[in-house]
C-alpha positions as CSV (number, residue, x, y, z in Angstrom):
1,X,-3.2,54.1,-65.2
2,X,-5.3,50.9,-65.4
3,X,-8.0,50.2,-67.3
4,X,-11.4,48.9,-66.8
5,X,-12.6,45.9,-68.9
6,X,-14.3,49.0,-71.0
7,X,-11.6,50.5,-71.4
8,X,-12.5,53.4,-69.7
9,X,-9.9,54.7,-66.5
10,X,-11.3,54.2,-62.8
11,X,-10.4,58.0,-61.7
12,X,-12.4,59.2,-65.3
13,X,-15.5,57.0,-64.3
14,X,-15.4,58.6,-61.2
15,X,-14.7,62.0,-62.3
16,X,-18.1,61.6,-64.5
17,X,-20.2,60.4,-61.6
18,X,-19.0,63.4,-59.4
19,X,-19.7,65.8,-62.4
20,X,-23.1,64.4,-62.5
21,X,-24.4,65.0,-58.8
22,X,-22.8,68.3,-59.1
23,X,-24.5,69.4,-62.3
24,X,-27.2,67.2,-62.8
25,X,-26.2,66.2,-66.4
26,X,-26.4,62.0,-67.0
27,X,-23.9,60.6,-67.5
28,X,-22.8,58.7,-71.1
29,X,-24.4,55.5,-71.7
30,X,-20.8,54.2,-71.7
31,X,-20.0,55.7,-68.3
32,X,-22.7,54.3,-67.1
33,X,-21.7,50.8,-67.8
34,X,-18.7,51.2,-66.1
35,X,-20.2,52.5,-62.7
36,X,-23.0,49.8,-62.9
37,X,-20.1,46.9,-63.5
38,X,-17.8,49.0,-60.3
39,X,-21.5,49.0,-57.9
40,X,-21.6,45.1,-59.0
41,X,-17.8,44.4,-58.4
42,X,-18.1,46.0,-55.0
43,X,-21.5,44.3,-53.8
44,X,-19.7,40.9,-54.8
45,X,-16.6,42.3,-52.9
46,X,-18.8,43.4,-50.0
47,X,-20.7,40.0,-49.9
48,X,-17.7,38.0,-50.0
49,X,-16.7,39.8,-46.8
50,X,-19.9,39.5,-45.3
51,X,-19.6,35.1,-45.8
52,X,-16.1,34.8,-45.0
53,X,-16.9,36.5,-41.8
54,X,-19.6,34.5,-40.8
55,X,-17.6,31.6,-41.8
56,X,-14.9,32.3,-39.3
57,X,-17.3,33.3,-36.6
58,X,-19.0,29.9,-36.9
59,X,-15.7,28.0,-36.8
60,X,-15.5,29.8,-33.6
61,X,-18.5,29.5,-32.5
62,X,-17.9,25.1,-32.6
63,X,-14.7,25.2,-32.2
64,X,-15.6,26.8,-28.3
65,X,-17.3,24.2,-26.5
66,X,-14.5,21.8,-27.4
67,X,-12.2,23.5,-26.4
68,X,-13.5,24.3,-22.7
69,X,-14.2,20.7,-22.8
70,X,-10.7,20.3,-23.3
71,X,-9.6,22.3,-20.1
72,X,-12.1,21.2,-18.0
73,X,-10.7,17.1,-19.1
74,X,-7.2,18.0,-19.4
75,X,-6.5,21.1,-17.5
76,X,-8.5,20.4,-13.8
77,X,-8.4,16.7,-14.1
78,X,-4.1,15.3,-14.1
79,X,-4.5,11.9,-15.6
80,X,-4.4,9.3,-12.2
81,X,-1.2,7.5,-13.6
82,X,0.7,10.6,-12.3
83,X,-0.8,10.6,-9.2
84,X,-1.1,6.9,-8.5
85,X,1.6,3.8,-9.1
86,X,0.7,0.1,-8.9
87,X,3.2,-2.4,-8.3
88,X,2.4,-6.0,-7.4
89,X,4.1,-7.0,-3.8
90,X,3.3,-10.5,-4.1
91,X,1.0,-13.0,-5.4
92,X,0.2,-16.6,-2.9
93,X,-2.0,-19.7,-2.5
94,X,-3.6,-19.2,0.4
95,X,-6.6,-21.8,2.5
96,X,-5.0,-24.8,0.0
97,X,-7.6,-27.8,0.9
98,X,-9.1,-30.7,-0.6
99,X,-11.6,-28.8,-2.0
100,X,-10.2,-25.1,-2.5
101,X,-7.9,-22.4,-2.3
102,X,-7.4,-18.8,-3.0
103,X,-4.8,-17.4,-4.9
104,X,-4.2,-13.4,-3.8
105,X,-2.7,-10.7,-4.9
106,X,-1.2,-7.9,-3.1
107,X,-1.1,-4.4,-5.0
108,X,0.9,-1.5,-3.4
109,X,-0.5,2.0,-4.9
110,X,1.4,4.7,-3.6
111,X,-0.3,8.1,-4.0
112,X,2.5,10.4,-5.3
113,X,0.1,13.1,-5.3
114,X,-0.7,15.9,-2.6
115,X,-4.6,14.9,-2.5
116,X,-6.5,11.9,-0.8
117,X,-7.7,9.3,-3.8
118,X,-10.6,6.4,-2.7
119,X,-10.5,3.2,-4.4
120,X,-14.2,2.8,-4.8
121,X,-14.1,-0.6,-6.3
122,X,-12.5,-3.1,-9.2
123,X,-13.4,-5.3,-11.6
124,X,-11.3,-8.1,-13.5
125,X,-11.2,-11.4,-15.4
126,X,-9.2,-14.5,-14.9
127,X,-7.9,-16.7,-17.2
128,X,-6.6,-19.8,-16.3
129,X,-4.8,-21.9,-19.4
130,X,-5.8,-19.3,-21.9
131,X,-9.4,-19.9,-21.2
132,X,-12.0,-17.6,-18.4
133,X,-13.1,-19.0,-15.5
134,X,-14.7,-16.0,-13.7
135,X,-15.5,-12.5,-14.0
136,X,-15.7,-10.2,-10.8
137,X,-16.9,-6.8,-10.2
138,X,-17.4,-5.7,-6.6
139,X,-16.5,-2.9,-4.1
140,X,-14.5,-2.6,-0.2
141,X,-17.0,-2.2,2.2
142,X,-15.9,1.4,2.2
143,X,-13.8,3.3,-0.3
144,X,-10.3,2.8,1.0
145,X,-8.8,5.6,1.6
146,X,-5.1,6.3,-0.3
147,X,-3.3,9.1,1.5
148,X,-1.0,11.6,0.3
149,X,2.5,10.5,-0.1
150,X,1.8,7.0,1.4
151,X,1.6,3.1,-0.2
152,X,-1.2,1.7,0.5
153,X,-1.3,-2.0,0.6
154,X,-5.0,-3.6,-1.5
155,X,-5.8,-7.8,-1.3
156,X,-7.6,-9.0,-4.4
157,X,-8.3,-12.4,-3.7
158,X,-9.8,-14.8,-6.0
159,X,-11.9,-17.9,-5.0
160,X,-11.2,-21.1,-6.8
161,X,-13.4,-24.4,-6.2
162,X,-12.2,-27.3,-7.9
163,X,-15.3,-28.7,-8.8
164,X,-16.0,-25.8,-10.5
165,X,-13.0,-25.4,-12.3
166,X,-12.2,-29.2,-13.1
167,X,-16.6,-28.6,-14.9
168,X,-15.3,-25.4,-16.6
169,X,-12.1,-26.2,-18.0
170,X,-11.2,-29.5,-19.5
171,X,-8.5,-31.8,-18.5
172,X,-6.8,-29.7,-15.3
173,X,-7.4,-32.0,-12.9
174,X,-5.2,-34.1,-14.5
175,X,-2.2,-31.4,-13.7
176,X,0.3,-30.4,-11.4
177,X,-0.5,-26.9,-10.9
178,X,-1.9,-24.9,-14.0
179,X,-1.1,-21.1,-15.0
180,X,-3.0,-18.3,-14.6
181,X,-3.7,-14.1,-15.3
182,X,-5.8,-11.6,-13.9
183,X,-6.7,-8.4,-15.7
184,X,-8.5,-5.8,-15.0
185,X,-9.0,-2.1,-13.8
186,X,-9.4,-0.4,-9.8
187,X,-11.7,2.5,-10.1
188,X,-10.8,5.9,-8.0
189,X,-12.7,9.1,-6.6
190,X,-11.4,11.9,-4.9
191,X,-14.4,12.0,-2.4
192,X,-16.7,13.8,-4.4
193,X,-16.7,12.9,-7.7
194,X,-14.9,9.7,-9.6
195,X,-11.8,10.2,-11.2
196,X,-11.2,7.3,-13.5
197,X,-9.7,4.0,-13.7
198,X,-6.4,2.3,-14.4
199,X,-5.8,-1.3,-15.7
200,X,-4.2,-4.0,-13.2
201,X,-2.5,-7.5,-15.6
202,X,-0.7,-9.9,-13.7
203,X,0.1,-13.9,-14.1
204,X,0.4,-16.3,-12.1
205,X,0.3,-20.1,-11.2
206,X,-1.6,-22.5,-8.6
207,X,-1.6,-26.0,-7.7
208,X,-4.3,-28.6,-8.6
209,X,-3.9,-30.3,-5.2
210,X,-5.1,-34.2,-4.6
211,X,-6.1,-35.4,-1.2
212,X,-3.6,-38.3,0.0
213,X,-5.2,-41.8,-0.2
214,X,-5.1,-44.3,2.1
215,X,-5.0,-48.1,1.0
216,X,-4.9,-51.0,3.4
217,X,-2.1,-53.4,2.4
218,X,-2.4,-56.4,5.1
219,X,-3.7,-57.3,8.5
220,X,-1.0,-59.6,9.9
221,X,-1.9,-61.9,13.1
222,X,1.0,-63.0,14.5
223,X,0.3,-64.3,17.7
224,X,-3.2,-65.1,19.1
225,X,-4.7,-66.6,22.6
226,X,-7.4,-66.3,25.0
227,X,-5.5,-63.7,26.7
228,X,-4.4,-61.5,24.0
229,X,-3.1,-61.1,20.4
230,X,-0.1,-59.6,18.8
231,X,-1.3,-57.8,15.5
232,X,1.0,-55.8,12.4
233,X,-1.6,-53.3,10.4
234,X,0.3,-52.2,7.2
235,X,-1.4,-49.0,5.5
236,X,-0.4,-47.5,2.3
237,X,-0.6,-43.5,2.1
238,X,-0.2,-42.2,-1.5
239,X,0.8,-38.5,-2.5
240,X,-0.5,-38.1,-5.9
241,X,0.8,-34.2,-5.7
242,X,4.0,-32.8,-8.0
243,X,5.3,-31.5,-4.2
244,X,6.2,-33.5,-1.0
245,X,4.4,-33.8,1.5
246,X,6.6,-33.4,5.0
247,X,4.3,-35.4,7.2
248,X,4.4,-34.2,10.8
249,X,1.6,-36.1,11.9
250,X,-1.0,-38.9,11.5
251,X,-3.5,-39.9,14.0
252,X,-6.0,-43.0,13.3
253,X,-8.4,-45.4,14.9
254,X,-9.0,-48.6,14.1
255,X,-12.1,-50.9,14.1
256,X,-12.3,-54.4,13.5
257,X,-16.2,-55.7,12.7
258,X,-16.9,-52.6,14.5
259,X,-15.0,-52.7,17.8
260,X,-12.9,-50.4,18.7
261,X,-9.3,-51.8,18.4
262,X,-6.6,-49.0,19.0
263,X,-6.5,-45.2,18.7
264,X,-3.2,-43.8,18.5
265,X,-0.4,-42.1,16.3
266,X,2.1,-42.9,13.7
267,X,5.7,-42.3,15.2
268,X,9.1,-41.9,12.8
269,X,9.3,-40.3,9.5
270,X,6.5,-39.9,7.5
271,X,7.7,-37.8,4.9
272,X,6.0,-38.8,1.5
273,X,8.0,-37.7,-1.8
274,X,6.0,-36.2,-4.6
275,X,4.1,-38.8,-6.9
276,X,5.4,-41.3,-4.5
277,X,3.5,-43.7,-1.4
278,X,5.0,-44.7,2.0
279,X,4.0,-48.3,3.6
280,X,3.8,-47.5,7.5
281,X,3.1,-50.5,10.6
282,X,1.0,-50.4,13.0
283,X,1.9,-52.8,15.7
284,X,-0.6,-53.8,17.8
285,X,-0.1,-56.2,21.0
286,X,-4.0,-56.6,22.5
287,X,-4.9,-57.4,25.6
288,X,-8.2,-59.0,25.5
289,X,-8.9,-58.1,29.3
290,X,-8.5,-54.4,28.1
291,X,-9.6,-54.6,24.3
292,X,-12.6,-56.9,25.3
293,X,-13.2,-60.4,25.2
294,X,-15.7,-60.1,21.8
295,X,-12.0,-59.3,20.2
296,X,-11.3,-63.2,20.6
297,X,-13.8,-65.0,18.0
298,X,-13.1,-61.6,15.4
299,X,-9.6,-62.6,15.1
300,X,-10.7,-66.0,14.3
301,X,-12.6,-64.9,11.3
302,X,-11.0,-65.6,7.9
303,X,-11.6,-62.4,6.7
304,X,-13.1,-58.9,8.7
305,X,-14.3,-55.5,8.4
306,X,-11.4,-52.7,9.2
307,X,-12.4,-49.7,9.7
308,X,-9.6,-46.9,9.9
309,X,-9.6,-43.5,9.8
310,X,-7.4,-40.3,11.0
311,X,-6.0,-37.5,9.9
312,X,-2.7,-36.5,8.5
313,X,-1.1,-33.5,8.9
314,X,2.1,-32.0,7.0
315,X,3.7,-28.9,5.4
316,X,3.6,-27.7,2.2
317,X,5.5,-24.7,0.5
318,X,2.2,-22.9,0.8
319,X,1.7,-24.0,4.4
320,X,0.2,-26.3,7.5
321,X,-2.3,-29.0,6.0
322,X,-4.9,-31.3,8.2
323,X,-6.7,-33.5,6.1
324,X,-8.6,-35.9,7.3
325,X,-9.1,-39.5,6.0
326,X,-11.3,-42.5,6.0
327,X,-11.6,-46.4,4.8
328,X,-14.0,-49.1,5.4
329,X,-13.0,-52.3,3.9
330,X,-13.6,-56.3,4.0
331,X,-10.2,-57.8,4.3
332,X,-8.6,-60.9,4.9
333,X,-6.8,-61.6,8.5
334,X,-3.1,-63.2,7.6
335,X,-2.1,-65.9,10.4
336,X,1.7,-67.1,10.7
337,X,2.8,-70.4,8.7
C-alpha cells in the first residue's frame, strides 16, 4: 500500500477520521496533518478542474462566432469562379480618326451555375507602355443580367484621345502603334445582395494614327489664251502611318486667288504604301467662257494663291476612313519654255 509524504497509509488516515465522527475521540496530531495535507491536495485537485473547465468553455465560447462566420462565408456563398468564366472573345480598334479611337474588349461570361448573376458594374486601369493613362470605374445602365447556363457577351470600351495621351505619356506620338493592358475586376449580385468580384487582365496594342498630308508640288501652265487654258496641278499626299493606306477615293476643289477653278475627283490608283507619298495630276483644260473671264489676268500672275481642299477616303485593317483635308498656299504659276 502507498504511502503519504508522512508516512502514514491513505486507508489508515481514513480509518482515523471515520473512527472520530463515530466516537467523538480527536484524532492524533499526526493524523491530523495528513487529513489537512489530503482536504488541501483535493481543493487544489478540485480547483484545477474548476479552471480547466472554464478554460475550455471559453475556447468555445470564441471559437463559435468564427466558426458560423465560416458557414455563412463558405457554406451559403460558392466562391463566383465556379459559377462564372471569363474569356476574352476579341479585343479591336474601333472609330480610328485623326483625333481618336477606342480600343474594346469583348468578355464572354458564361454562367455555369443554375442561378441568375447581375453584373452591377466594373472598374480597371490601363497601362499603356508600362505607364497609366486612366482609371475607370462606372456601371451599365442596368445590371446586366447573366442567365443560367448561357454566355453572355459584355463591351468594355476604353476612350483614347491623342492629345491626351501624346500630354501624358512621353514620346508616343512618335510611334507606330504602342502596347497596352487592362486590369481590373467586374463586380456581381444575385439580385438582392452582392456577391463579389473577380479580376479581368488583358493586353493589347493600338495604332498612333497620323492624318495624310497634302503638299502642293507644282502648278504647270501649259497652254494659255483668251479662250481658255490648259493647266497640270501636281499634289503630293504623304502617309506617315506603319500601314497602307488603300485609297478608294479623293475628292477636291481648287481655287486660284479665290475663284473657283475645278471640283472633281482623283481617278486610277491611289493606293499610298506605309511611310511612303504618291505624286497625283490633276489636268485641267479651262474654258474661260465657263470658268469665267477674271480666270484670264490670274493665269498671268507670276505667282498665285491655291487653294485646295477635299477629302480622302481609304481602308484600313481596322476599317473605312474619310478624312478630310485642306491647303492654302502662295505659289508660283510654271509656263512652258
Amino acid at each position: 500500500m502507498k504511502e503519504g509524504r508522512s508516512g502514514v497509509s491513505l486507508r489508515a488516515a481514513i480509518g482515523a477520521r471515520t473512527e472520530v465522527r463515530r466516537g467523538g475521540v480527536p484524532p492524533s496530531s499526526q493524523t491530523e496533518q495528513v487529513l489537512s495535507k489530503l482536504k488541501f491536495g483535493w481543493d487544489k485537485c478540485i480547483l484545477s478542474v474548476q479552471i480547466s473547465c472554464s478554460s475550455v468553455m471559453k475556447k468555445k465560447y470564441i471559437c463559435l462566432p468564427t466558426l458560423l462566420m465560416m458557414v455563412v462565408c463558405f457554406g451559403f456563398a460558392g466562391p463566383l469562379d465556379n459559377d462564372l468564366l471569363i474569356t476574352l472573345e476579341v479585343k479591336q480598334v474601333e472609330n480610328l480618326s485623326t483625333t481618336s479611337l477606342n480600343y474594346v474588349f469583348y468578355l464572354n461570361i458564361k454562367n455555369i451555375s443554375s442561378k441568375s448573376y447581375y453584373l452591377t458594374r466594373y472598374r480597371y486601369r490601363f497601362v499603356v507602355n508600362e505607364e497609366e493613362y486612366l482609371q475607370l470605374n462606372t456601371a451599365p445602365s442596368a445590371g446586366m443580367e447573366l442567365r443560367p447556363s448561357v454566355t453572355t457577351m459584355v463591351k468594355i470600351p476604353v476612350k483614347i484621345t491623342y492629345e491626351n495621351l501624346f500630354q501624358a505619356i512621353e514620346g508616343v506620338s512618335e510611334m507606330d502603334s504602342v502596347s497596352c493592358y487592362l486590369m481590373g475586376e467586374l463586380y456581381f449580385s444575385d439580385g438582392k445582395r452582392e456577391r463579389g468580384s473577380l479580376p479581368i487582365a488583358f493586353n493589347g496594342e493600338f495604332p498612333v494614327f497620323k492624318a495624310p498630308k497634302v503638299e502642293i508640288v507644282t502648278l504647270d501652265t501649259n497652254l494659255i489664251s483668251m479662250a481658255g487654258a490648259d493647266l497640270d496641278f501636281h499634289v503630293k499626299f504623304k502617309n506617315s502611318n506603319g500601314f497602307n493606306f488603300r485609297v478608294h477615293k479623293i475628292t477636291y476643289s481648287l481655287k486660284l486667288d479665290g475663284h473657283p477653278v475645278d471640283i472633281g475627283q482623283i481617278d486610277g490608283d491611289k493606293n499610298i504604301e506605309a511611310r511612303g507619298e504618291r505624286v497625283f495630276t490633276i489636268h485641267l483644260l479651262l474654258n474661260f467662257f465657263d470658268v469665267g473671264k477674271q480666270l484670264y489676268p490670274i493665269l498671268l500672275k507670276s505667282d498665285v494663291e491655291v487653294a485646295f481642299s477635299g477629302e480622302i477616303g481609304f481602308l484600313t485593317q481596322w476599317g473605312r476612313m474619310q478624312i478630310p483635308f485642306s491647303i492654302n498656299k502662295k505659289f508660283p504659276l510654271k509656263y512652258p519654255r
